[in-house]
C-alpha positions as CSV (number, residue, x, y, z in Angstrom):
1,X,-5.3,18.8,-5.5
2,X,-6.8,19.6,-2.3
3,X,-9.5,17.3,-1.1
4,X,-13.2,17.8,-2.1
5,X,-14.6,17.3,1.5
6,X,-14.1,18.7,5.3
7,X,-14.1,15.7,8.1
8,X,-14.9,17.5,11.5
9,X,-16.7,16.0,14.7
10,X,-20.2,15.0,14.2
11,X,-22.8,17.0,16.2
12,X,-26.8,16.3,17.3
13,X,-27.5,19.0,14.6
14,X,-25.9,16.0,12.3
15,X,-28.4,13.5,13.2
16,X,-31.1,13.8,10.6
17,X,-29.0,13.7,7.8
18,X,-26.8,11.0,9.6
19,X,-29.8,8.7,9.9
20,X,-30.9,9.3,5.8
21,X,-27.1,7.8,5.0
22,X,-27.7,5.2,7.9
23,X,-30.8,3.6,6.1
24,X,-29.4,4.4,2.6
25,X,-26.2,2.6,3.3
26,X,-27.4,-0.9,5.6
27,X,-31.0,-1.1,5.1
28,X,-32.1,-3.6,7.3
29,X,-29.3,-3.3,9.6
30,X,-29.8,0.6,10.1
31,X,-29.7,1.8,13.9
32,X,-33.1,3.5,14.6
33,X,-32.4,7.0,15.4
34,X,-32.7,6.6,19.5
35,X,-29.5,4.5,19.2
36,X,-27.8,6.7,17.2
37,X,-28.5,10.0,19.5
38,X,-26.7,8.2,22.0
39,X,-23.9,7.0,20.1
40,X,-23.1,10.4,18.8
41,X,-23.4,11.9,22.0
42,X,-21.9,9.9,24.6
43,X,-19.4,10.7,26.7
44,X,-17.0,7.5,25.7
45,X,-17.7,7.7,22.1
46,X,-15.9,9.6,19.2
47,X,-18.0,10.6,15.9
48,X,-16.9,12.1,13.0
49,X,-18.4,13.0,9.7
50,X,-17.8,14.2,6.2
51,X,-18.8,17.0,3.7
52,X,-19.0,18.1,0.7
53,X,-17.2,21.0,0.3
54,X,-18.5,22.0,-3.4
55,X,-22.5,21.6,-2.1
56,X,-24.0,24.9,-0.9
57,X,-25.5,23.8,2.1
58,X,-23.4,21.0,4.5
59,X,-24.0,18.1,2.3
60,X,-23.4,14.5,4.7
61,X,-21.6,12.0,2.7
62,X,-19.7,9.9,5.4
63,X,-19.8,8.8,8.8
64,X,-17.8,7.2,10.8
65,X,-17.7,6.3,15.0
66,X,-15.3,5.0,17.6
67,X,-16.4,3.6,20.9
68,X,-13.7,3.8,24.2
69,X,-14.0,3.5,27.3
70,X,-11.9,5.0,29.7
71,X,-9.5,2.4,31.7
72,X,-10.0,-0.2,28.7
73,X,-7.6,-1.1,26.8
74,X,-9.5,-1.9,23.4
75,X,-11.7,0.3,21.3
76,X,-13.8,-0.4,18.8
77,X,-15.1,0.9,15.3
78,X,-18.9,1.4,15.8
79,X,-20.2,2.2,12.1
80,X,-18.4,4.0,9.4
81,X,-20.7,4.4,5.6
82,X,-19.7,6.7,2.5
83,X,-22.4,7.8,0.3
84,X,-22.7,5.8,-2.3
85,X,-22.1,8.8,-4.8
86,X,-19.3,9.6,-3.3
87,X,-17.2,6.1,-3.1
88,X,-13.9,5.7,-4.2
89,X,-12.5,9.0,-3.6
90,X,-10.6,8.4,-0.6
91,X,-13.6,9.2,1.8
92,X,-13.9,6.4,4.1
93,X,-9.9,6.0,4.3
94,X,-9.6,9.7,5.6
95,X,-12.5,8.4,8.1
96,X,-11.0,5.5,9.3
97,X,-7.6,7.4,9.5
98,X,-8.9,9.9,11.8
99,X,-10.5,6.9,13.8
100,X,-7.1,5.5,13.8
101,X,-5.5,8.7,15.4
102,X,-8.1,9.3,18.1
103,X,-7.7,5.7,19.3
104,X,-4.2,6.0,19.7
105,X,-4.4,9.6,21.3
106,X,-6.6,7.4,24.1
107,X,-3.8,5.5,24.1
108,X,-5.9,2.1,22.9
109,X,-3.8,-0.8,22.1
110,X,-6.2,-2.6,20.0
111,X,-9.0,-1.6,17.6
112,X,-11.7,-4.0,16.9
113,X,-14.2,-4.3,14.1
114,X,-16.8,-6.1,12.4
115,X,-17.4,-6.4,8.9
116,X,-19.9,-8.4,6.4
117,X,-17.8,-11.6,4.9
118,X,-19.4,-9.9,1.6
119,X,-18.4,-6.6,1.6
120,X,-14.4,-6.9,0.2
121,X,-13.6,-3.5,-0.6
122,X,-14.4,-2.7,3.3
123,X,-12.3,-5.3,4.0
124,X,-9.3,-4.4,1.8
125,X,-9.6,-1.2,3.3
126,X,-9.3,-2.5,7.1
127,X,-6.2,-4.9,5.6
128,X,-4.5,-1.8,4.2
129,X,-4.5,0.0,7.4
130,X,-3.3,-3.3,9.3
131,X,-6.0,-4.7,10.6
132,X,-5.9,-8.7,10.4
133,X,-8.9,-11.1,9.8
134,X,-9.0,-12.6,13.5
135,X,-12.6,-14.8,14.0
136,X,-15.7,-15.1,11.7
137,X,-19.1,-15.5,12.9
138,X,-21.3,-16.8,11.3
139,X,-25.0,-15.8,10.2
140,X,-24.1,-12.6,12.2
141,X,-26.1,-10.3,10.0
142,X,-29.8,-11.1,9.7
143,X,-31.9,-11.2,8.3
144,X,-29.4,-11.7,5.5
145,X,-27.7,-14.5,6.8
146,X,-24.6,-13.1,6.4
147,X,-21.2,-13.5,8.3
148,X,-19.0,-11.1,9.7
149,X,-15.8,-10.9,10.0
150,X,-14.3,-9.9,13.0
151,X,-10.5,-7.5,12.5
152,X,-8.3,-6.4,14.9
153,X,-5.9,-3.8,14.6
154,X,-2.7,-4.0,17.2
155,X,-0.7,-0.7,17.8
156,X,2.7,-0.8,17.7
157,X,4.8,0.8,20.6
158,X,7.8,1.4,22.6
159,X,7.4,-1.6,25.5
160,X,9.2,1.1,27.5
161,X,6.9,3.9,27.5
162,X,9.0,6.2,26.3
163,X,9.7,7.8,23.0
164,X,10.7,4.9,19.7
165,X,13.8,3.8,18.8
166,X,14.1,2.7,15.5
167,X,16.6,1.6,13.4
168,X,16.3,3.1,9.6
169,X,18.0,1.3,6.5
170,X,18.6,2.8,3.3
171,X,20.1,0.9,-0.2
172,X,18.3,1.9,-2.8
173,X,20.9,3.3,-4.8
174,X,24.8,3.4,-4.1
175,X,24.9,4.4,-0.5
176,X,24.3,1.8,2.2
177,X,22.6,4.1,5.0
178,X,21.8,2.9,8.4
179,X,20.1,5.1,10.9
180,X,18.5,5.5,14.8
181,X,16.1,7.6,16.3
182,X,14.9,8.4,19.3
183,X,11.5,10.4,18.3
184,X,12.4,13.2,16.8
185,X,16.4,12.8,18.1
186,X,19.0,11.6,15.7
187,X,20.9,9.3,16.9
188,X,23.3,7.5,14.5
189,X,23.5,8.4,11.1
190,X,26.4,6.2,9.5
191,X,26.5,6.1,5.3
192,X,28.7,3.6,3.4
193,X,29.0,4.4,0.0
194,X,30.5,2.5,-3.4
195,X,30.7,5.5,-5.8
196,X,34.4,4.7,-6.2
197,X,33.5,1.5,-7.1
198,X,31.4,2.6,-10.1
199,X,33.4,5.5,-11.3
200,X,35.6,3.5,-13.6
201,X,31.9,2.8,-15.5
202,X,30.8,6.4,-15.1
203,X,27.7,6.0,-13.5
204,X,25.9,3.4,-10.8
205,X,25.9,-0.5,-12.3
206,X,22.8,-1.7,-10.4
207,X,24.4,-5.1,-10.0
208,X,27.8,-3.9,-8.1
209,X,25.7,-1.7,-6.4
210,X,23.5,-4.7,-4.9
211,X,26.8,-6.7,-3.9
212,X,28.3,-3.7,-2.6
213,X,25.3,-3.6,0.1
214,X,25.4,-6.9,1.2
215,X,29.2,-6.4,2.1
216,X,28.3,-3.1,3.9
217,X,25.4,-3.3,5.9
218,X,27.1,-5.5,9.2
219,X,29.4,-3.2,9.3
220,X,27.7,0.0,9.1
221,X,25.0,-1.5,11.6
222,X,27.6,-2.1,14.1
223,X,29.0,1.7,13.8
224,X,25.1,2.6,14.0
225,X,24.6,1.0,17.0
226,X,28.2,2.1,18.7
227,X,27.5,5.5,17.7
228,X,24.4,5.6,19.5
229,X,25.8,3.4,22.3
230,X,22.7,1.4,21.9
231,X,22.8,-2.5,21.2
232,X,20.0,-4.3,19.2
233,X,17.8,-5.5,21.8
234,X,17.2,-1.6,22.9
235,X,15.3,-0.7,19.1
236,X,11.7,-0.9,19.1
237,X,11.3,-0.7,15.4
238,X,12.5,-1.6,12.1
239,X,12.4,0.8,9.1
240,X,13.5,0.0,5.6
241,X,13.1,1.9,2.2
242,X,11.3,-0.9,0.0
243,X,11.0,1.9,-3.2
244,X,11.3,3.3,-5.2
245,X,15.0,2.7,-6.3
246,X,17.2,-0.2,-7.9
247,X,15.3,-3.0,-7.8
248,X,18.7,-5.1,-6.7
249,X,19.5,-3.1,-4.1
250,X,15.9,-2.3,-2.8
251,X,15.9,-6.2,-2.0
252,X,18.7,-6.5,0.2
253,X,17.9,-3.8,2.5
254,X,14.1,-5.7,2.6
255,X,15.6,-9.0,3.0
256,X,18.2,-7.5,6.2
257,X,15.4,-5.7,7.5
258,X,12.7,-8.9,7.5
259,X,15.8,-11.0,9.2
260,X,16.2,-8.6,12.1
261,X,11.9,-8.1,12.4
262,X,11.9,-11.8,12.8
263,X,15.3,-12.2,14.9
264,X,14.6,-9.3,17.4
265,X,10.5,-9.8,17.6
266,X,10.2,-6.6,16.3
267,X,7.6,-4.7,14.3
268,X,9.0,-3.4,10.6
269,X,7.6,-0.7,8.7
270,X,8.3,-0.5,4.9
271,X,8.0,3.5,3.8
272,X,8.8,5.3,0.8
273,X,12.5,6.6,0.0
274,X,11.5,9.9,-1.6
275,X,8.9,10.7,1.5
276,X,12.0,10.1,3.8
277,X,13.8,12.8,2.0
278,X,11.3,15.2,3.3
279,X,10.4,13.7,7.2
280,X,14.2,14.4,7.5
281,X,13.8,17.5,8.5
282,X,12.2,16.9,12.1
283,X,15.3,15.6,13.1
284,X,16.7,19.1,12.5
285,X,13.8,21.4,13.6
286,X,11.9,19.0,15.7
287,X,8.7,19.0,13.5
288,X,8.0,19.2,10.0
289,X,6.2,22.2,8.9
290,X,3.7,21.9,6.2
291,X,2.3,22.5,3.5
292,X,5.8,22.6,2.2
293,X,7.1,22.3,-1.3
294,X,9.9,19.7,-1.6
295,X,12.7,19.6,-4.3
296,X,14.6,16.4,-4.7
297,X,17.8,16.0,-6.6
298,X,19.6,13.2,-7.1
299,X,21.4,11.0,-9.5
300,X,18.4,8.7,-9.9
301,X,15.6,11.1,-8.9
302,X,14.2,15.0,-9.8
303,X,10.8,15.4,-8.2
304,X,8.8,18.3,-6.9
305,X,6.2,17.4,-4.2
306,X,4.1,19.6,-2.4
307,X,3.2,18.0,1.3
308,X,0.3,18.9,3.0
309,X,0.4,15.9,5.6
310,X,4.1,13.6,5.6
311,X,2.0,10.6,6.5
312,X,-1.2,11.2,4.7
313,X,-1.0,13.8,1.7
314,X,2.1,14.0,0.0
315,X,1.2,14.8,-3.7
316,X,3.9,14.2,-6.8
317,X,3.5,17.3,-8.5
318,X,6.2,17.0,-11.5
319,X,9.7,14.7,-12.3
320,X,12.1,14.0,-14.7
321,X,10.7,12.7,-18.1
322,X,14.0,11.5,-19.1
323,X,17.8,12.3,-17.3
324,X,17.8,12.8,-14.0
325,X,19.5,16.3,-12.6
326,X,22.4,14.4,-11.0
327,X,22.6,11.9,-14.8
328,X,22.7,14.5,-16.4
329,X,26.0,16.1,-14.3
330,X,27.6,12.9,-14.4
331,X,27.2,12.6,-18.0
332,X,28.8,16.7,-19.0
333,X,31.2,15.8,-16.4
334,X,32.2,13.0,-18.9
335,X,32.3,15.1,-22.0
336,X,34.4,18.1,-20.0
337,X,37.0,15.2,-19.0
338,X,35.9,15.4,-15.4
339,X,36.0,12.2,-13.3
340,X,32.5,10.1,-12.0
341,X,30.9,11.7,-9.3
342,X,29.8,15.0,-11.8
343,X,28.2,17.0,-9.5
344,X,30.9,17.8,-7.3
345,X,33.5,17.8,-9.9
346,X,31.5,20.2,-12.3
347,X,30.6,22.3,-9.3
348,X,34.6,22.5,-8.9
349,X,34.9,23.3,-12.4
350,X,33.0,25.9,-12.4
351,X,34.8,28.1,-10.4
352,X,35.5,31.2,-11.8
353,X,34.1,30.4,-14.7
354,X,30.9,32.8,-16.3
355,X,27.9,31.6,-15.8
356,X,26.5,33.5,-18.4
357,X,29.1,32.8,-21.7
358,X,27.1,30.1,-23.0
359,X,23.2,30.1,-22.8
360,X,22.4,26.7,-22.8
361,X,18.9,25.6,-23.2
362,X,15.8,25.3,-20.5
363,X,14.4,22.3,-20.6
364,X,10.4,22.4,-20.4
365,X,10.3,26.4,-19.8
366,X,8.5,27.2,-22.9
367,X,5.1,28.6,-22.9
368,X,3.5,25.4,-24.7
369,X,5.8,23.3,-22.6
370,X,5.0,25.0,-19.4
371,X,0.8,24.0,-20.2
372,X,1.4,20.7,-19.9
373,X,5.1,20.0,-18.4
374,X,4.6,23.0,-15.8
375,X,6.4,21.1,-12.9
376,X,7.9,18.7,-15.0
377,X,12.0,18.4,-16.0
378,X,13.9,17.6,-18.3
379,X,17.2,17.3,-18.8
380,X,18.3,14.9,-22.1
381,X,18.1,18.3,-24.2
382,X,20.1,20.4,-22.3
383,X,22.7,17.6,-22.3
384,X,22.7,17.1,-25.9
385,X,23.4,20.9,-26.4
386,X,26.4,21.1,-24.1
387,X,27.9,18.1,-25.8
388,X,27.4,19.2,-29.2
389,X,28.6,22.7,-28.2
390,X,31.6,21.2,-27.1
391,X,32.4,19.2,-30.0
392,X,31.5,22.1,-32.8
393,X,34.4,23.6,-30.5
394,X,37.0,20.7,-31.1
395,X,36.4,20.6,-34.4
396,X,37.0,23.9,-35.0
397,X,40.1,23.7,-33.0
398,X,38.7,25.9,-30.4
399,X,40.3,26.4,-27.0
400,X,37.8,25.6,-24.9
401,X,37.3,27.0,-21.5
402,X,36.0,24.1,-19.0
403,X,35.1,26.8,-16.3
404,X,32.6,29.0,-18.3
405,X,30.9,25.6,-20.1
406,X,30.7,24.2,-16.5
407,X,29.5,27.3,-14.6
408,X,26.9,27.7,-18.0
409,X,25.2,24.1,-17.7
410,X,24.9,24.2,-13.8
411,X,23.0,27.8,-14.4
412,X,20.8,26.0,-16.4
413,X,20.1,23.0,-14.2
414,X,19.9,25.3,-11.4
415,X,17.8,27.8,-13.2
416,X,15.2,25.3,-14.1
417,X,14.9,23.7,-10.9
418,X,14.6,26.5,-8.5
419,X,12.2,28.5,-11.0
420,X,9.4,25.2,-11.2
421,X,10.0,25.1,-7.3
422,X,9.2,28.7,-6.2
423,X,6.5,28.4,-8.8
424,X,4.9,25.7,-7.0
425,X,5.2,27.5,-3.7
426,X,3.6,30.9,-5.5
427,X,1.2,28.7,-7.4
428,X,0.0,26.4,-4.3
429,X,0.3,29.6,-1.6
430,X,3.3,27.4,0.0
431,X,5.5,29.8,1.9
432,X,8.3,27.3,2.4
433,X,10.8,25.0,0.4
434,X,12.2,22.3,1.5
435,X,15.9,20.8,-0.8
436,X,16.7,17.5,-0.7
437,X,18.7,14.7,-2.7
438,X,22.3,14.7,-3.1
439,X,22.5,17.5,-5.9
440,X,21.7,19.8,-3.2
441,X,25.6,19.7,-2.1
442,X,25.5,22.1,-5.1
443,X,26.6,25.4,-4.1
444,X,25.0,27.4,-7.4
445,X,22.0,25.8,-6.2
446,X,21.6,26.5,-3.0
447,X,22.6,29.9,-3.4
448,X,19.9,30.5,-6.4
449,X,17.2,29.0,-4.1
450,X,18.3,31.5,-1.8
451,X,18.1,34.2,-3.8
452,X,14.7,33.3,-5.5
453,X,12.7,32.4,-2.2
454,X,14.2,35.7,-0.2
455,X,12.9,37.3,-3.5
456,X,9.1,35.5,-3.0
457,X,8.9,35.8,1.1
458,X,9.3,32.0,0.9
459,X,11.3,29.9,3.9
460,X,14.1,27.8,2.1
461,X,15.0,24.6,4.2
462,X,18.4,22.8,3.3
463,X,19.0,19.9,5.9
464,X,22.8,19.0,6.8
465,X,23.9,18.0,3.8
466,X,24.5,14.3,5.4
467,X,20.6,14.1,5.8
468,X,20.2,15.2,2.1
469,X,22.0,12.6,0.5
470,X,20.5,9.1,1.1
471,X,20.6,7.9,4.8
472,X,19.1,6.0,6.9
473,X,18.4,8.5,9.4
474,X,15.4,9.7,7.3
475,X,14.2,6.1,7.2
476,X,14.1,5.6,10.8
477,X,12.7,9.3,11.1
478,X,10.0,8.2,8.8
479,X,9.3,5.2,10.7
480,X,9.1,6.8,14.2
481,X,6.6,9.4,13.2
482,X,4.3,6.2,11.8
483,X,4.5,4.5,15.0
484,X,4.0,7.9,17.0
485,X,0.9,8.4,15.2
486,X,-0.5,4.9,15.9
487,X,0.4,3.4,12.0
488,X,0.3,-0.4,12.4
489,X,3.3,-2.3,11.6
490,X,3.4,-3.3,7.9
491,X,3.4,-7.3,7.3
492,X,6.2,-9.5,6.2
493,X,4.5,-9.7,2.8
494,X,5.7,-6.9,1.5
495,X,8.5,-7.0,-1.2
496,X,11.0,-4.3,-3.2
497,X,8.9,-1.6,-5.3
498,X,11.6,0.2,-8.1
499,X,9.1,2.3,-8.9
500,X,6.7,3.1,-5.5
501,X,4.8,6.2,-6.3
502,X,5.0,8.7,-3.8
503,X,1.9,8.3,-2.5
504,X,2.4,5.3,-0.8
505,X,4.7,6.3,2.1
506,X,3.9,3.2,4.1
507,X,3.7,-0.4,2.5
508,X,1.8,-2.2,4.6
C-alpha cells in the first residue's frame, strides 16, 4: 500500500496550522509563533512537514525541522511532532528519515537531539535510526521538571573521501558468498558452495551447511580480497546478511562479520538477504530503478515484492505458503530419478520434451484462490500431482517419458510465477520486473518472463546469473547504498533473524 500522506518542505503559508500542532503537541513547551517564523524560514534551517493525502484541503499532521550551519560540522534536530490522530503509522519515522538524508547531503557528521527522559516511543524511535543516549540533563523541561535526554547520531563514512568500500558476506543457506564494492562498482564476487555436500541427502541439512561456512569463509575472504587487489585495512564497512535464512548458518556469517567490525575498527551493517537480491542490480546498471516488481526464486525462498524505495519501502506482496519453487524441483527431480541440485537437472531433462503433454495443476490460480492468495504460491500440490502421475504410470507398466513430465512441471512452476509477477506489475502500474534467486538460472523461465513482459510493455531485468544466486556482492551492494545515504552503522547487539520480514532491510 502506498502511503496515506505527502512530506514536502514546509512553507510560511504552513505557519498557522504548524503553530495549532505546536501547542497541541508540547503545551507548555510550545515556541510562540515569532520563533517559529524564523525557524521555518531561515537560511540555515531545513523544515519539512506532513499531509494527509485523503483530507480535502492540506490537512498538517507532522512537522519536523533541522538546524545547520554552514562550515559546522554538527546539525541538529530542532522539533519534530505527529498529530496525535495520526501516531503510529510511520509518520514521524518518514520525518526523521528525510531529516536524516538532508543532513548528510550537508555533509554533517553528527546529528544531535534532545528528548524528554519520559517520552520512550520518541526515544525508541531515535535508537532505531542509531542514535545513542549520550548525556542527560536534568530538570531540562519546565515547568515540568522533566529531564532530557540528549542523542547523538554519528555518520558513518569513507575516512578517505571517496566512494565506500565494503566487504559483503552471505551464508544463509548453502553458499558461502563474500563480496566488495566500491559504490556502485563490483569488485570481488567470490561464492563457495556445499551443494555436493548435501546431495547424497537430497536437499540442504542446515547443520552441514553451518560447518560447511565456517570452513569456507577464510578462504573465500582471501580470494575476495586478491581479486580486488585490496587488503583488509583498505574496507570502510562491513556488511553481513543476519535474515532471514537458516538459523545455523545466519550465525556464523554474524559472528565473522562482528570479529572483523571489532578487529578492523570498522562500522558493520546488518541488512536483509531477500532486499540484497534486489539492490544487486546497481552494480549492473549503476542505479536501481523503481518502483520495480521483484521475483525471487530459490530453494528456500518464492517472494514477490514490489519496491518503491530499496532502503525505505520495500513491500512483501505474496510467498510460498508451503514448498518453495526451487523444493519443489529438487523434490520431482527425486521422483524422475534425477540427481540433487533439481533445477538444473530437470531444466536438462526437459529438453525436447512437450511442455504441454501433461497439464499439471496451478497452484493458487483459481478464481476463489486468486481473492485471497492473489500474489501468493504454492507449490506442495503441484508436487503431489506429478508424483502420483508418475506412479499411476509405473504401476500400469507405463513407459514413461522423463522429458515431457519434466518440461510439463517446469511449465507449471514457470507459468505460475511469471503470471502473479506481471500481474503485480499491471496491477501496481510497475513497468519493470526485476528476477532474482537461484531458480532464475532456469531457461523456461526466463524465456516465459520474456515473453509475458514484451507482451505487457514491461522492462524485464535478469542480473548475471552469479548476482542472482546468493552472493555477497549484493550484501556489500546493500550496505554501500546505506552508508551513501547517511544510515548509521547498526550496533553489535544485533543477532541472526531466520525469519527477518522484508521490511526490515537494516538491523540496527
Amino acid at each position: 500500500m502506498s502511503a496515506a500522506y505527502l512530506i514536502r518542505e514546509a512553507t510560511e503559508a504552513d505557519l498557522a496550522q504548524i503553530m495549532d500542532l505546536e501547542n497541541d503537541c508540547f503545551g507548555n513547551d510550545a515556541w510562540d509563533q515569532d520563533t517559529m517564523h524564523f525557524e521555518v524560514v531561515a537560511h540555515h534551517t531545513y523544515y519539512i512537514a506532513a499531509f494527509d493525502k485523503a483530507a480535502v484541503n492540506e490537512t498538517l499532521i507532522g512537522y519536523a525541522g533541522l538546524s545547520k550551519i554552514p562550515g559546522n560540522e554538527q546539525a541538529d534536530i530542532q522539533t519534530i511532532a505527529v498529530a496525535e490522530s495520526a501516531r503510529g503509522k510511520g509518520i514521524g519515522k518518514a520525518l526523521m528519515q528525510e531529516l536524516l538524508k538532508e543532513a548528510r547531503r550537508l555533509q554533517a557528521e553528527e546529528l544531535f537531539l534532545e528528548v524528554r527522559a519520559d517520552n520512550p516511543a520518541a526515544q525508541n524511535l531515535y535508537l532505531a535510526l542509531g542514535f545513542e543516549h549520550i548525556d542527560t540533563r536534568k530538570r531540562y523541561y519546565q515547568p515540568d521538571d522533566v529531564d532530557a535526554w540528549v542523542m547523538r547520531l554519528q555518520f558513518a563514512r569513507s575516512t578517505t573521501g571517496r566512494e565506500p568500500i565494503v566487504l559483503g558476506i552471505e551464508t544463509s543457506c548453502d553458499e558461502t558468498g563474500i563480496g566488495i564494492v566500491r559504490g556502485n562498482t563490483l569488485l570481488a564476487n567470490i561464492i563457495s558452495s556445499s551443494m555436493e555436500e548435501h546431495a547424497r541427502f537430497g536437499g540442504v541439512v542446515p547443520e552441514i551447511a553451518a560447518r560447511a561456512h565456517l570452513e569456507a569463509l577464510r578462504p573465500t575472504l582471501h580470494q575476495a580480497l586478491a581479486k580486488a587487489n585490496l587488503s583488509l585495512k583498505d574496507i570502510d564497512a562491513i556488511a553481513v546478511t543476519n535474515g532471514p535464512g537458516l538459523g545455523g548458518a545466519l550465525m556464523v556469517g554474524v559472528g565473522a562479520a562482528k570479529a572483523l567490525s571489532v578487529a578492523l575498527e570498522k562500522p558493520i551493517y546488518a541488512v536483509n538477504h531477500l532486499v540484497g537480491h534486489v539492490g544487486v542490480d546497481i552494480l549492473e546498471r549503476g542505479q536501481l530503478e523503481t518502483p520495480t516488481v521483484a521475483l525471487l526464486v530459490s530453494g528456500g525462498h518464492t517472494s514477490l515484492l514490489l519496491v518503491r524505495d530499496l532502503l525505505d519501502d520495500v513491500e512483501l506482496l505474496g510467498e510460498t505458503i508451503d514448498d518453495a519453487a526451487g523444493e519443489a524441483f529438487d523434490k520431482i527431480a527425486r521422483v524422475l530419478g534425477l540427481k540433487y541440485p533439481g533445477g538444473p537437472e530437470i531444466d536438462k531433462a526437459a529438453v525436447g520434451g512437450d511442455p504441454k503433454a501433461i497439464r499439471f495443476p496451478r497452484g493458487l490460480t483459481l478464481p476463489k484462490d486468486m481473492e485471497k492468495h492473489r500474489y501468493d504460491f504454492s507449490f506442495s500440490g503441484l508436487k503431489t500431482a506429478v508424483a502420483r502421475w508418475v506412479e499411476k504410470a509405473e504401476a500400469a507398466g507405463e513407459e514413461i517419458n522423463v522429458a515431457d513430465v519434466a518440461a510439463s512441471f517446469r511449465e507449471a512452476v514457470a507459468d505460475v510465477l511469471v503470471t502473479k509477477a506481471v500481474n503485480a506489475c499491471l496491477d501496481h502500474k510497475v513497468p519493470r520486473l526485476l528476477l532474482g534467486g537461484g531458480v532464475v538460472a532456469n531457461a523456461r523461465l526466463r524465456e516465459l518472463a520474456q515473453q509475458k513482459c514484451d507482451e505487457h510493455g514491461i522492462e524485464l531485468r535478469i542480473p548475471a546469473l552469479s548476482l542472482c544466486t546468493d552472493n555477497g556482492a549484493m550484501i556489500a551492494a546493500l550496505g554501500a547504498q546505506l552508508i551513501m545515504a547517511g544510515r548509521a552503522p547498526s550496533s553489535l547487539h544485533f543477532g541472526a533473524d531466520s525469519t527477518l520480514p522484508v521490511t526490515s532491510v537494516q538491523t540496527h
